[in-house]
C-alpha positions as YAML, in Angstrom:
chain: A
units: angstrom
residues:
- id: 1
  name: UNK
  ca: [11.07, -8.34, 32.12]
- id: 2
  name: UNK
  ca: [12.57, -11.83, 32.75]
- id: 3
  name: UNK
  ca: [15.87, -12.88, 31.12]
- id: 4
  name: UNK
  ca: [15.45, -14.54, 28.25]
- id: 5
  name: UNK
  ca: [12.92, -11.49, 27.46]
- id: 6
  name: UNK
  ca: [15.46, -9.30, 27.99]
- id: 7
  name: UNK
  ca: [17.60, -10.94, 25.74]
- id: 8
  name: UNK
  ca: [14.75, -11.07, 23.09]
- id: 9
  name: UNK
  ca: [15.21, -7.37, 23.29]
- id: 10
  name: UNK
  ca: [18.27, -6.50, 23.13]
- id: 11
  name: UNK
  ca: [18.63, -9.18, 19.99]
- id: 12
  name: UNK
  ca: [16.14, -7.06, 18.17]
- id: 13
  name: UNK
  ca: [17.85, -3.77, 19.18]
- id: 14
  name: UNK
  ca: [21.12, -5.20, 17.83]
- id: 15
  name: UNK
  ca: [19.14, -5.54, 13.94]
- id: 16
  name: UNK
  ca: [17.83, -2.27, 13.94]
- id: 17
  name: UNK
  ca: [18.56, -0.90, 10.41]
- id: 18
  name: UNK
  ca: [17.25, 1.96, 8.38]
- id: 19
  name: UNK
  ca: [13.78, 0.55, 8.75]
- id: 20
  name: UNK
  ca: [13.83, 1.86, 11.98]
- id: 21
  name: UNK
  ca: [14.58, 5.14, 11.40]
- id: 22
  name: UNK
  ca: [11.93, 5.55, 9.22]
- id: 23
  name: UNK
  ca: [9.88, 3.64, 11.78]
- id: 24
  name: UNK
  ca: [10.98, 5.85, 14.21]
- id: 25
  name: UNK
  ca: [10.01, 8.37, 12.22]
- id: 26
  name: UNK
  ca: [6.27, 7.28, 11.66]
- id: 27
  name: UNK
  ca: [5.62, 6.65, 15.65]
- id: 28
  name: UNK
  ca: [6.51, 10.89, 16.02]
- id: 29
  name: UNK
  ca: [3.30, 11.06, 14.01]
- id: 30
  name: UNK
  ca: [-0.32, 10.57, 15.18]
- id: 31
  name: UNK
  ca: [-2.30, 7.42, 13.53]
- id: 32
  name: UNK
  ca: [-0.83, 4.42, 11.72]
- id: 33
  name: UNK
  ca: [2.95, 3.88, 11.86]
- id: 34
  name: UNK
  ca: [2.65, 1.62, 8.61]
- id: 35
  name: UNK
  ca: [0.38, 4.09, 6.88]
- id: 36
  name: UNK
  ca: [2.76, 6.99, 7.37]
- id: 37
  name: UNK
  ca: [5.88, 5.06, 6.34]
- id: 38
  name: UNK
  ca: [3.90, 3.72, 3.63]
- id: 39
  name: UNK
  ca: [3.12, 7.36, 2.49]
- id: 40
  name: UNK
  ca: [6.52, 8.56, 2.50]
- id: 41
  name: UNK
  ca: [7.51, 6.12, 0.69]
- id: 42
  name: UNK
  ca: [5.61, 6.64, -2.14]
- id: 43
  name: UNK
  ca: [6.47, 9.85, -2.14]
- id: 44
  name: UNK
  ca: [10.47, 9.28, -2.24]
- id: 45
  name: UNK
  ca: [9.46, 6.20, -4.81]
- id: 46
  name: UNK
  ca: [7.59, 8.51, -7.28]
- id: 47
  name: UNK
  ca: [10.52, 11.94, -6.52]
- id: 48
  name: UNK
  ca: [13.25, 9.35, -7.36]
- id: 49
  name: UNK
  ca: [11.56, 7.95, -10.87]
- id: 50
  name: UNK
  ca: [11.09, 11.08, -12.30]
- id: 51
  name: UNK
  ca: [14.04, 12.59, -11.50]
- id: 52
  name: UNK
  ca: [16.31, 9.59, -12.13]
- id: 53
  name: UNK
  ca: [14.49, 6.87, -14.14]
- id: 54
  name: UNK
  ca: [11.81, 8.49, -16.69]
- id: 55
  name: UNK
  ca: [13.92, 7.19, -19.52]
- id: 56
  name: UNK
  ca: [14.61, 4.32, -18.07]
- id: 57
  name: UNK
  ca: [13.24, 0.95, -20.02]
- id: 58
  name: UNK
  ca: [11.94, -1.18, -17.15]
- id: 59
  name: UNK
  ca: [10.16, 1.85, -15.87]
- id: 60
  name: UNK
  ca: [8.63, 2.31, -19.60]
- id: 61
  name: UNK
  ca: [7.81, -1.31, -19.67]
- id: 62
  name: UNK
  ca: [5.30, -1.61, -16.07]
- id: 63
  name: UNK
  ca: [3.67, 1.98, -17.18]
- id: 64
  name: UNK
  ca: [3.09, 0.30, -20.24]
- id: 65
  name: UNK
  ca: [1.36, -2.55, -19.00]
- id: 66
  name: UNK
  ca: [-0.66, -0.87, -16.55]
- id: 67
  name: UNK
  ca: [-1.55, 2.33, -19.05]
- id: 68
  name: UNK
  ca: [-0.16, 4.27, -16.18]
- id: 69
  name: UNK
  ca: [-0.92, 4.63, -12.93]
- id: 70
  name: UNK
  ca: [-4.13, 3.81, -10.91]
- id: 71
  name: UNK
  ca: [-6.41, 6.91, -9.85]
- id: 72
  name: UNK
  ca: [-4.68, 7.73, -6.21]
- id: 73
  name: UNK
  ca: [-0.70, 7.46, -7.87]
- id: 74
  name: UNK
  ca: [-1.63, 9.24, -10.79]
- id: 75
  name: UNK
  ca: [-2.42, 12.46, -8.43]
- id: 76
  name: UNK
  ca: [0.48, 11.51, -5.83]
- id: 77
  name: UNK
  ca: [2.67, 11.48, -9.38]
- id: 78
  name: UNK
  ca: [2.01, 15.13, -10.17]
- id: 79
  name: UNK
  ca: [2.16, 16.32, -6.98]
- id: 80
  name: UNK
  ca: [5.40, 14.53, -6.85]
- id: 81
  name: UNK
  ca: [6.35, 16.25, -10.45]
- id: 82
  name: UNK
  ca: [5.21, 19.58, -8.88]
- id: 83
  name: UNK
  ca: [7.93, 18.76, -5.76]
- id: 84
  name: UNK
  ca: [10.60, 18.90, -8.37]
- id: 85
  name: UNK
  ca: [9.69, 21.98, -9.88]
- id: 86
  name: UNK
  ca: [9.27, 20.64, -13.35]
- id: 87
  name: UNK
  ca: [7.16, 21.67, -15.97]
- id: 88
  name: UNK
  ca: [5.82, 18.40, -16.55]
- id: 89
  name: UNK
  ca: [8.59, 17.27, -19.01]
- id: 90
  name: UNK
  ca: [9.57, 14.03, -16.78]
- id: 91
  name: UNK
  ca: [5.76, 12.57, -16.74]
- id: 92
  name: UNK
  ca: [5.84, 13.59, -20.65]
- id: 93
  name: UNK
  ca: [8.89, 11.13, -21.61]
- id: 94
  name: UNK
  ca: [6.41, 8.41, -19.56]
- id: 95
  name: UNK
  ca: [2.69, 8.91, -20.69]
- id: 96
  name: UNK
  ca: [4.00, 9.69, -24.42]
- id: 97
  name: UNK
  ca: [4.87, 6.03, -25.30]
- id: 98
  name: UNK
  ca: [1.72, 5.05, -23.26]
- id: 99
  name: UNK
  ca: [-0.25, 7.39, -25.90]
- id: 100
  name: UNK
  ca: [1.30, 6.12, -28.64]
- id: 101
  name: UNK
  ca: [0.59, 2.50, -27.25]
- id: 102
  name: UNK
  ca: [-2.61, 3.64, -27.09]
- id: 103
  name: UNK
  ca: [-3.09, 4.84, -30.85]
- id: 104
  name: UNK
  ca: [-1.89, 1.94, -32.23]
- id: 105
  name: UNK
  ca: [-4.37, -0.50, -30.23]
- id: 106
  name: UNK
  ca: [-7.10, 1.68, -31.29]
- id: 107
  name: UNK
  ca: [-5.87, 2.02, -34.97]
- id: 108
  name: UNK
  ca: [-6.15, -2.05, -35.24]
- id: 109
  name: UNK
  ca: [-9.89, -1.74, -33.18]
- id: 110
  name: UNK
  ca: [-10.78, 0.54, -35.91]
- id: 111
  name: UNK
  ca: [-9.19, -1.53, -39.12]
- id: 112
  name: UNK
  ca: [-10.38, -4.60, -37.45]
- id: 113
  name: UNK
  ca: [-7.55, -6.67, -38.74]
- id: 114
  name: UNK
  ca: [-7.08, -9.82, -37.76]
- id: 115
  name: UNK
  ca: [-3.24, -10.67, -36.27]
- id: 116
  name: UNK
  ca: [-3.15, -14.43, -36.61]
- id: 117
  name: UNK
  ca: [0.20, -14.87, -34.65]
- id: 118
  name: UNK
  ca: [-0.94, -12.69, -32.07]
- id: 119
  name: UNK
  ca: [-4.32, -13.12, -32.02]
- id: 120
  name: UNK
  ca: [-5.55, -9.96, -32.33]
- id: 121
  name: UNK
  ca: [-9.04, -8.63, -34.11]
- id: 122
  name: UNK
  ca: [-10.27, -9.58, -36.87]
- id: 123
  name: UNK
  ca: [-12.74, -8.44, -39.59]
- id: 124
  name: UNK
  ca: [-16.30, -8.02, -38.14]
- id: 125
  name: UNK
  ca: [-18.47, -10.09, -40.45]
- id: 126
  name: UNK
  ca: [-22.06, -10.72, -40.43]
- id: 127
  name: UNK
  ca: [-21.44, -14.00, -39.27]
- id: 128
  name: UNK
  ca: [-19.42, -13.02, -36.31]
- id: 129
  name: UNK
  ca: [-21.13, -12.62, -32.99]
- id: 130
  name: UNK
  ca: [-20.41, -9.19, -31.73]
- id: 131
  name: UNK
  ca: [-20.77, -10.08, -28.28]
- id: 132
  name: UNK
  ca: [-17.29, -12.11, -28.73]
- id: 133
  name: UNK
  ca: [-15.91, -9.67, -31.03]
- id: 134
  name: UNK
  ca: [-16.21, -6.92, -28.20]
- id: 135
  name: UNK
  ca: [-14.98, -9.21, -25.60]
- id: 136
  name: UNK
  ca: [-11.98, -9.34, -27.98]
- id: 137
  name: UNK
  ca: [-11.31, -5.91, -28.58]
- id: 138
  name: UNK
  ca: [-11.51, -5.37, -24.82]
- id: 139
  name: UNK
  ca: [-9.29, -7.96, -23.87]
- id: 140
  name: UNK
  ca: [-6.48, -6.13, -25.85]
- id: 141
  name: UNK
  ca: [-7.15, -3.13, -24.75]
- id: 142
  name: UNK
  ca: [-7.33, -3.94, -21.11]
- id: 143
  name: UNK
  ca: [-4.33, -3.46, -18.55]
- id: 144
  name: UNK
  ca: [-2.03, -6.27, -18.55]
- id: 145
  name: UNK
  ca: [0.03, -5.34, -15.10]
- id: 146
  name: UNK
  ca: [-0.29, -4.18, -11.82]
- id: 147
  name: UNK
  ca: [0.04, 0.25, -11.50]
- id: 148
  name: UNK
  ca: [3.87, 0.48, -10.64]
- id: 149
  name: UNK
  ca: [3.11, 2.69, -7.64]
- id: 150
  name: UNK
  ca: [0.57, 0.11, -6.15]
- id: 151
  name: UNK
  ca: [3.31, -2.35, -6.66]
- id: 152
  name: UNK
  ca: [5.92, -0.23, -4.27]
- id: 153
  name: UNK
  ca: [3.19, -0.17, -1.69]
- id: 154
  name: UNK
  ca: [2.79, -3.85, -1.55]
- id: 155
  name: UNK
  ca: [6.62, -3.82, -1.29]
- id: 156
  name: UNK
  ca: [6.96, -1.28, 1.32]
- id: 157
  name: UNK
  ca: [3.77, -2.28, 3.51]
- id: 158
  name: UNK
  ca: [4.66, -6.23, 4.03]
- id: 159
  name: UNK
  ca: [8.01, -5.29, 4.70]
- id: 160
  name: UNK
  ca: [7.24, -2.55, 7.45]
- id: 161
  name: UNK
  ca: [4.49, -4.47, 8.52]
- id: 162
  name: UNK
  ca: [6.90, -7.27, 9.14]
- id: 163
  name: UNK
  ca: [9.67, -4.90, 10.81]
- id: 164
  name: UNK
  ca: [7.17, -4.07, 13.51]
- id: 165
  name: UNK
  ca: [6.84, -7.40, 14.40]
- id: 166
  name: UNK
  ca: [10.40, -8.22, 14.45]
- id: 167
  name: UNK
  ca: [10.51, -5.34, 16.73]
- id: 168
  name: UNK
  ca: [7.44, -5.96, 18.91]
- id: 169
  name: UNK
  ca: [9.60, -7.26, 22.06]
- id: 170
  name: UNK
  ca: [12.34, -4.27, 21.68]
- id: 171
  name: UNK
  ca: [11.47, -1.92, 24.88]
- id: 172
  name: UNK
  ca: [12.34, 1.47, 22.65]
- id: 173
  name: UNK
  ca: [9.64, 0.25, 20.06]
- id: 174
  name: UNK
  ca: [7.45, -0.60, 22.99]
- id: 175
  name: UNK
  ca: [7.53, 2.55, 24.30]
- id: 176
  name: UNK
  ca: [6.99, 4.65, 21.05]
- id: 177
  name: UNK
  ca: [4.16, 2.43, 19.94]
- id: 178
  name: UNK
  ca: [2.05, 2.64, 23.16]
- id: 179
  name: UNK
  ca: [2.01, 6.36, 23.26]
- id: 180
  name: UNK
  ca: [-1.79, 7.13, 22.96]
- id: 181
  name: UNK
  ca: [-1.46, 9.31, 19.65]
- id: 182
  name: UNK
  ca: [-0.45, 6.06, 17.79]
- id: 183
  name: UNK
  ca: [-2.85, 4.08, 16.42]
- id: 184
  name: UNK
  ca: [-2.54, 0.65, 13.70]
- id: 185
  name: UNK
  ca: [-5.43, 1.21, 11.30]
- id: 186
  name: UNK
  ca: [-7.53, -2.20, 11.10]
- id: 187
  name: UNK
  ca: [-6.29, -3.21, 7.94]
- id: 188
  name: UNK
  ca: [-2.95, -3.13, 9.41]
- id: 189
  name: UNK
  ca: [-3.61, -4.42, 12.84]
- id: 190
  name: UNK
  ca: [-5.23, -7.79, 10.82]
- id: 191
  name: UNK
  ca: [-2.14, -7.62, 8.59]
- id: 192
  name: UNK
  ca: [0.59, -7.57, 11.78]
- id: 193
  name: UNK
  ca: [-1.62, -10.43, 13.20]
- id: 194
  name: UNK
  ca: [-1.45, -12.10, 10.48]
- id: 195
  name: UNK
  ca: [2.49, -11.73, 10.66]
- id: 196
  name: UNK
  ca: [2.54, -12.93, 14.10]
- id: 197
  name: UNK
  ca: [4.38, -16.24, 14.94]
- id: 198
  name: UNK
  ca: [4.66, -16.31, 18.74]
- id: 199
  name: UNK
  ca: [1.09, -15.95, 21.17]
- id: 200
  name: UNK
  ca: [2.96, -13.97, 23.10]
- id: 201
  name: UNK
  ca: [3.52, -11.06, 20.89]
- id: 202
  name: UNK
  ca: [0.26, -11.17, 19.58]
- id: 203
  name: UNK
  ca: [-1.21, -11.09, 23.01]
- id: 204
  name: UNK
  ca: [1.10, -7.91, 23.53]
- id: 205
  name: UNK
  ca: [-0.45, -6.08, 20.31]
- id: 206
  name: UNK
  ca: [-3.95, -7.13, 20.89]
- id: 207
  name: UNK
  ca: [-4.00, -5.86, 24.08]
- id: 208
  name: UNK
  ca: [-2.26, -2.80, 23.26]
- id: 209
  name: UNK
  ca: [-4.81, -2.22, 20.80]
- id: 210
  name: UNK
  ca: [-7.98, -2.80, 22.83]
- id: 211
  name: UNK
  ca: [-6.62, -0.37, 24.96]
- id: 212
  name: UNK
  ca: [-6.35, 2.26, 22.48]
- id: 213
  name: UNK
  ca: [-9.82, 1.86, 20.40]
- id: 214
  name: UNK
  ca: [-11.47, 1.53, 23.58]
- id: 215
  name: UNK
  ca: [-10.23, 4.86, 24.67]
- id: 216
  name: UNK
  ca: [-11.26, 5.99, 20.83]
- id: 217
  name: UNK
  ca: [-14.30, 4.36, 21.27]
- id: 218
  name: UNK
  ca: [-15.03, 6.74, 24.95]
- id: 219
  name: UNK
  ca: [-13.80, 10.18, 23.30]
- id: 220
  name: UNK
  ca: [-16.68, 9.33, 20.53]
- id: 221
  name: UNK
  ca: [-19.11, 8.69, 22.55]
- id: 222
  name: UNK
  ca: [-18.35, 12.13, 24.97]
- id: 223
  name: UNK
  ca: [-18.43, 14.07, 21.22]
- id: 224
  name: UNK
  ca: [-21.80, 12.46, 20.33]
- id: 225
  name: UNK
  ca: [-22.81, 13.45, 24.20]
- id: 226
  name: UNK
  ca: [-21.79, 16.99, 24.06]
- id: 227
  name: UNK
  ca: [-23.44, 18.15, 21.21]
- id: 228
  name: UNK
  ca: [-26.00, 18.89, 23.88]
- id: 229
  name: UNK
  ca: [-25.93, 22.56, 24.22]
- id: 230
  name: UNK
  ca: [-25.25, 22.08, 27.85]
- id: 231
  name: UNK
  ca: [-22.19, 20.56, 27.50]
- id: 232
  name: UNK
  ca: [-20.83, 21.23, 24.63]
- id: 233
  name: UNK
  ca: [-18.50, 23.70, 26.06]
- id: 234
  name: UNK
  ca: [-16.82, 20.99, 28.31]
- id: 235
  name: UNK
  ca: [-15.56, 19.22, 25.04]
- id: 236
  name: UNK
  ca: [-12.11, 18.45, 24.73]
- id: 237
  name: UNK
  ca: [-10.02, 18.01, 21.62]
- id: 238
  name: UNK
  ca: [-9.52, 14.53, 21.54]
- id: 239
  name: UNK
  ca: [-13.18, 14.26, 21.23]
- id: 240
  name: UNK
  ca: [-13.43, 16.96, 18.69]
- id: 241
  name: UNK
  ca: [-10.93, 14.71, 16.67]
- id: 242
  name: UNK
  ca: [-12.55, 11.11, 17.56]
- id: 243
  name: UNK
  ca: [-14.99, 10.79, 14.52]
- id: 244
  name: UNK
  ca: [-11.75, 11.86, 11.97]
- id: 245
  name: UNK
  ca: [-9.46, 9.15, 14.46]
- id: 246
  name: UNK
  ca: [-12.26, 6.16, 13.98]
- id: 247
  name: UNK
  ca: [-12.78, 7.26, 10.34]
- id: 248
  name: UNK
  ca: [-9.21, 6.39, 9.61]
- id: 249
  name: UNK
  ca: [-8.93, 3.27, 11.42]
- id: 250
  name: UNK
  ca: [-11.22, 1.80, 9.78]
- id: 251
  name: UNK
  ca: [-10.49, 3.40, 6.31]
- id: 252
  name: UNK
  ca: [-6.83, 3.76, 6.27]
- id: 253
  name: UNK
  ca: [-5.06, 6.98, 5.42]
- id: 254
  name: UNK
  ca: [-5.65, 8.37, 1.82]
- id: 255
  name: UNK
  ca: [-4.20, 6.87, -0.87]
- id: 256
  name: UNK
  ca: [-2.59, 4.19, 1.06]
- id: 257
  name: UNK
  ca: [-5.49, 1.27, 1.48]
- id: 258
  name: UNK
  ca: [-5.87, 0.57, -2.65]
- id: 259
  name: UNK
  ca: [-8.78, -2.31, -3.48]
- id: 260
  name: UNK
  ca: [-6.72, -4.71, -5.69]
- id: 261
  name: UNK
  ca: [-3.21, -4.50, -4.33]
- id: 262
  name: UNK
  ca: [-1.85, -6.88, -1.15]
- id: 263
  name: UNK
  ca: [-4.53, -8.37, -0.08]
- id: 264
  name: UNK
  ca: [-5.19, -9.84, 3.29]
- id: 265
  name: UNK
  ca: [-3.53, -13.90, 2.91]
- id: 266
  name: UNK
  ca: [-4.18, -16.45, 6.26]
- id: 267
  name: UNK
  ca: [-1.22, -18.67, 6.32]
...
């Protein structure tokens, strides 16, 4: 490592914060460092609202925008209810006002009254082409924000994403990350590219990473190869776990890459 590297280094080591301990964290785990961070943190996100903030009136307002939460947080939001031994009273207080939101948009589909200042539905005359009058009705019934835990994923994976570069010339990091049981998922890999500022550091990850799906890519090919009944018995357990290991990086981890949420921006 030359000097000014050196220096890069211990710069970076100098602004660790608590985003590397939870980064630090994440690299003691096989797979994606973002993914797992991102997962935790969802977790914590979802633990903390409904112990702290389920009568809170910001919280009330996003669930009420979104009707809730998407498919994957509205599972990860019991399970987090079930974590804090409730009954269910916490996700009560929340979904309640979403019913009654709920009733009372479906009340005015059904009266088909017409809110001029609003816009809302009006009467459904003979006149009136129904095609438009449906388009209506779903248009006010549709979500009108984002699914507050999809939100706190955006959140937490630009800003880990972004820590890892920050980090990418510290020597701890360095060692952590190249450990062969870690492994970026695509959509991340494309995402710390995309984060990249110096051809240096991208040359580091890209190379790092060719390294690692190549030696994915040799463990799949030696499970394909040993099905044969002659060899099957020399088959290690990397290779037993290749086809899960190349199914997540190019799917993510569950739950963590959402369509609709922080997509992929060139700058």
């Amino acid at each position: 490592m030359t000097p000014l590297e050196l220096e890069d280094a211990n710069i970076s080591k100098m602004k660790r914060g608590l985003s590397w301990i939870e980064l630090k964290e994440s690299l003691k785990m096989d797979g994606c460092p973002v993914c797992n961070t991102m997962s935790r943190s969802i977790d914590k996100y979802f633990e903390f609202l409904l112990y702290e903030y389920a009568l809170d009136a910001s919280v009330h307002r996003k669930t009420l925008a979104s009707f809730g939460m998407c498919n994957a947080h509205t599972y990860l939001l019991k399970e987090a209810e079930a974590k804090l031994k409730s009954d269910g009273l916490n996700i009560s207080v929340l979904y309640e006002t979403i019913l009654q939101k709920e009733i009372k948009l479906l009340t005015k589909v059904e009266e088909r009254e017409l809110n001029e200042s609003k816009k809302h539905f009006g009467k459904f005359g003979k006149r009136r082409d129904f095609v438009v009058y449906k388009k209506e009705i779903l248009n006010e019934l549709k979500s009108k924000g984002i699914c507050p835990g999809c939100l706190h994923q955006k959140g937490s994976e630009s800003f880990y994403t972004n820590e890892i570069v920050r980090l990418g010339k510290d020597q701890e990091f360095r060692n952590k990350f190249e450990n062969e049981r870690i492994l970026l998922c695509r959509r991340h890999f494309l995402f710390l590219i995309n984060e990249m500022e110096d051809k240096e550091t991208m040359d580091y990850f890209v190379c790092v990473q060719i390294k690692k799906i190549s030696r994915l890519q040799e463990q799949l090919s030696g499970f394909i190869e040993k099905h044969d009944y002659r060899l099957k018995s020399g088959m290690t357990e990397e290779e037993k776990k290749s086809w899960e290991i190349a199914l997540e990086y190019f799917g993510s981890k569950k739950d963590i890459d959402r369509e609709g949420y922080n997509d992929l921006l060139i700058r």
